[in-house]
C-alpha positions in Angstrom: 171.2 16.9 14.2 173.7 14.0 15.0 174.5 13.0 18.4 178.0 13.7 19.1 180.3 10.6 18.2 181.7 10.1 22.5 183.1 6.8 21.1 185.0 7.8 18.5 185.7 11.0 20.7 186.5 8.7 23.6 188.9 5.9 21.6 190.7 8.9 20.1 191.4 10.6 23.3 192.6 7.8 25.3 193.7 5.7 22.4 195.9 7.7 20.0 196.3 10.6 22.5 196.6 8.5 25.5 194.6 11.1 27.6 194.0 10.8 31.4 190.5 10.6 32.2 190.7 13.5 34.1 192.5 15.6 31.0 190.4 14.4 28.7 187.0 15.4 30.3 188.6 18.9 30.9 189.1 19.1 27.2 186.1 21.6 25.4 185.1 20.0 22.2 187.1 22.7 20.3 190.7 21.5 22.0 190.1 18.1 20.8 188.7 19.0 17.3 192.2 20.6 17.2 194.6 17.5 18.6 191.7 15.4 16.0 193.5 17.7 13.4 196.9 17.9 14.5 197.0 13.8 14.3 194.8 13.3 11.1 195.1 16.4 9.3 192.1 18.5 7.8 188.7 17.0 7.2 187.9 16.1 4.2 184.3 16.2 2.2 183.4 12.7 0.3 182.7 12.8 -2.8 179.6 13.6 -4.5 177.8 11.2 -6.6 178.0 12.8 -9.4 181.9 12.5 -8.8 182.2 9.5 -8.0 179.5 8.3 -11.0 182.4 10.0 -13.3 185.5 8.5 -11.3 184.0 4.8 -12.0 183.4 5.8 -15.9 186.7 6.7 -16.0 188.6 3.8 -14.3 186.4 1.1 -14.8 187.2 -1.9 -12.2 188.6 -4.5 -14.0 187.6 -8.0 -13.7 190.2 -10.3 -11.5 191.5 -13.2 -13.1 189.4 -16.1 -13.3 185.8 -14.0 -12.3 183.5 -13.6 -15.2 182.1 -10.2 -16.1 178.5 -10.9 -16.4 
């Protein structure tokens, strides 16, 4: 099991949300999943390998001007 990210948790609450200290440890971890989503929208999954093996097959990067491709 993870350990619960209190920093990220933390930055966003008095960071973006600009929580009191006081408000923000009243919070359950439910209530700020839900402000989490309201700001940044739905979770989303990364990609698989697989997906991404296919993505870079399919749009090849391209090498800058004046690097080699070696």
């Amino acid at each position: 099991m993870k350990p619960f990210p209190w920093a990220a948790a933390m930055g966003f609450g008095f960071g973006v949300l600009r929580l009191a200290p006081d408000v923000f440890w009243r919070m359950t971890p439910r209530e700020l999943a839900q402000a989490v989503h309201a700001i940044r929208g739905p979770a989303t999954t990364p990609l698989a390998r697989g997906e991404l093996d296919d993505l870079l097959a399919r749009f090849p990067d391209a090498p800058r001007k004046g690097e080699s491709d070696d």
